[in-house]
C-alpha positions as CSV (number, residue, x, y, z in Angstrom):
1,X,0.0,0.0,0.0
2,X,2.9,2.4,0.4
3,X,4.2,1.9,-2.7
4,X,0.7,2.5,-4.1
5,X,0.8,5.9,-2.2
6,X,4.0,6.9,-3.3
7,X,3.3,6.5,-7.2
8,X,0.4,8.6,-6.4
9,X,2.1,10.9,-4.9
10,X,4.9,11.2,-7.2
11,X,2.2,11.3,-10.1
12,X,0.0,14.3,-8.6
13,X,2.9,16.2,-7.9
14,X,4.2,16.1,-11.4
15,X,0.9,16.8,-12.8
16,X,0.7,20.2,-10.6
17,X,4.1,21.0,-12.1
18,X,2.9,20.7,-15.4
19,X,-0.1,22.5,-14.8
20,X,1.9,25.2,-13.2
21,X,4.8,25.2,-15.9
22,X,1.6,25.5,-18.3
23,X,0.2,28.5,-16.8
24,X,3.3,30.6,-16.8
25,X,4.6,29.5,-19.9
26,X,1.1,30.6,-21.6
27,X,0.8,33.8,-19.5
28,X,4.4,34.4,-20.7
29,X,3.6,34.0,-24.6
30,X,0.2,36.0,-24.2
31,X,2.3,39.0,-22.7
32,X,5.1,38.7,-25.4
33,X,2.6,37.9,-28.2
34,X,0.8,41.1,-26.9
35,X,3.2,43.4,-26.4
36,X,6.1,42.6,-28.3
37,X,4.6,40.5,-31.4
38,X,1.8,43.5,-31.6
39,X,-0.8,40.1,-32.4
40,X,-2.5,39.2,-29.4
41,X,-2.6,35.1,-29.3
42,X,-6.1,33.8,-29.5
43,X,-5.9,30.6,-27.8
44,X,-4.2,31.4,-24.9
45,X,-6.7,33.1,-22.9
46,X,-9.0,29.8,-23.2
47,X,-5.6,27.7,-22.6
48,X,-5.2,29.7,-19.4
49,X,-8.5,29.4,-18.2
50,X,-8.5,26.0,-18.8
51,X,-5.1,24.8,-17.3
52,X,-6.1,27.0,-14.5
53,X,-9.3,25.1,-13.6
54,X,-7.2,21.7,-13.8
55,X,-4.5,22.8,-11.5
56,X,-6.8,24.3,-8.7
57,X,-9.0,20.4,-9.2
58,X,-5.4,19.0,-8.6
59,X,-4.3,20.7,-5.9
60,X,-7.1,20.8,-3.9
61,X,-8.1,16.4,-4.6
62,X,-3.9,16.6,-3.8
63,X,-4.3,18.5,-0.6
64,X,-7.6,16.0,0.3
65,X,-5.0,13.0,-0.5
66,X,-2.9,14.5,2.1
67,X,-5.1,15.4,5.0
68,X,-4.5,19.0,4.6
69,X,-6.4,22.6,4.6
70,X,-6.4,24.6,1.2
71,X,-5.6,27.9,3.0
72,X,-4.3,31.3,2.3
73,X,-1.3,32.0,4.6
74,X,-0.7,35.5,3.6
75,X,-2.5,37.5,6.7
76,X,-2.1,34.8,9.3
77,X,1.4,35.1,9.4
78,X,1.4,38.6,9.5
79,X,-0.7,39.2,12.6
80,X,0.4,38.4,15.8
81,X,-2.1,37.7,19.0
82,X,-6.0,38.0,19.5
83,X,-5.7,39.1,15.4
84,X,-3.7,35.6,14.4
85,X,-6.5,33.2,16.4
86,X,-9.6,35.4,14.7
């Protein structure tokens, strides 16, 4: 079973690479296509939305795999006291 776990681990992780690789690589070529080409892409804005929608699926079945909290860590580690347990 923990070799089961750890293919599935390793597989999910790569696939949330991807996805992420995807999204900057595309947000990259819209920018230069945009700005530097002067002929705005047309697929990318669909491809970005897409990939998008897959990675945020991944990650949050990954983070259900691994017993975790989708969370936004941003603020709570900023605050400090009564501020940090609201």
């Amino acid at each position: 079973m923990k070799k089961v776990n750890k293919v599935i681990d390793t597989v999910m992780r790569f696939l949330m690479a991807v996805a992420m690789f995807a999204l900057i690589a595309g947000g990259f070529w819209q920018i230069f296509s945009r700005w530097i080409l002067r002929n705005p892409s047309t697929f990318t804005d669909e491809f970005l939305r897409y990939i998008l929608i897959w990675a945020s699926m991944l990650g949050s079945a990954y983070c259900f795999y691994k017993d975790q909290h989708l969370a936004l860590d941003l603020l709570k580690d900023r605050t400090k006291g009564a501020g940090r347990i609201i």
